[in-house]
C-alpha angles and dihedrals in degrees: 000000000000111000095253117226125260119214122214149179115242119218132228110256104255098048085036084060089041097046105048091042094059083043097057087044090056120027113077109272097235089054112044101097098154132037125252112307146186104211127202104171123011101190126038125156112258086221084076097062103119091035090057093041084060090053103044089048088045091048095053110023106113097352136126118253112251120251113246140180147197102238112177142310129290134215114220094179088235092040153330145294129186109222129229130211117203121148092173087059093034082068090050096049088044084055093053097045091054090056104052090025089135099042098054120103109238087266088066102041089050114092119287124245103178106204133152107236108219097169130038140170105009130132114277101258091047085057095046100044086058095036081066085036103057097034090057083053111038114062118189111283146173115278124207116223108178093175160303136304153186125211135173118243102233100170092261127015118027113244107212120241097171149007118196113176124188132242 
């Protein structure tokens, strides 16, 4: 079966710095393969590639980038995310998800809950202890999204297929 395509949010340069950072300090090192994400589908058919080039370019040509914020910690159980909040991406994703409807896993029909996962795979407590951690540091604050992109799932490290940045 053909590795499927992921689609992301990219991030603006200094979050993205933040972000990852925070990312390779607290996800467990053998298991950290790609750098901090926002994702907004995780399995798309690779068969879809030049349809969902045209919508990302058509999503992002000439338009403003969402606004977008850090609004709180989640607990994962086994980890910790931190959520998003982007109702000017929460439209683009909506619009994506309407065009290839048929076509999304269950994963990517469900509701989204757009999140940057920061901790994975770790015992309970330990997610717990730097779920209270991290929600006593981090206040809610502005996040730079300077556009969309595409990558192959190559069961580790993502391969890029597109980039599409905002105005």
């Amino acid at each position: 079966m053909p590795d499927p395509i992921i689609v992301t949010a990219l991030f603006g340069p200094g979050d993205f710095v933040w972000l990852d950072e925070l990312r390779r300090r607290h996800y467990p090192a053998g298991r950290n393969r790609v750098p901090a994400h926002l994702t907004l589908f995780h399995h798309l058919a690779p068969d879809l590639a030049a349809e969902l080039r045209q919508r990302l370019t058509a999503a992002t040509r000439g338009q403003p980038a969402p606004r977008a914020w850090i609004a709180g910690v989640l607990d994962m159980g086994g980890g910790v995310a931190l959520r998003v909040e982007s109702p000017d991406l929460e439209v683009i994703r909506g619009d994506l998800a309407e065009a290839f409807g048929a076509m999304l896993i269950p994963q990517d029909r469900a509701s989204w809950r757009p999140h940057i996962t920061i901790q994975n795979k770790v015992a309970p407590a330990e997610g717990r202890l730097f779920c209270t951690q991290l929600t006593a540091e981090i206040p809610r604050r502005p996040l730079v999204i300077k556009g969309l992109a595409a990558w192959y799932y190559r069961g580790g490290p993502w391969e890029p297929l597109t980039r599409h940045m905002f105005a």
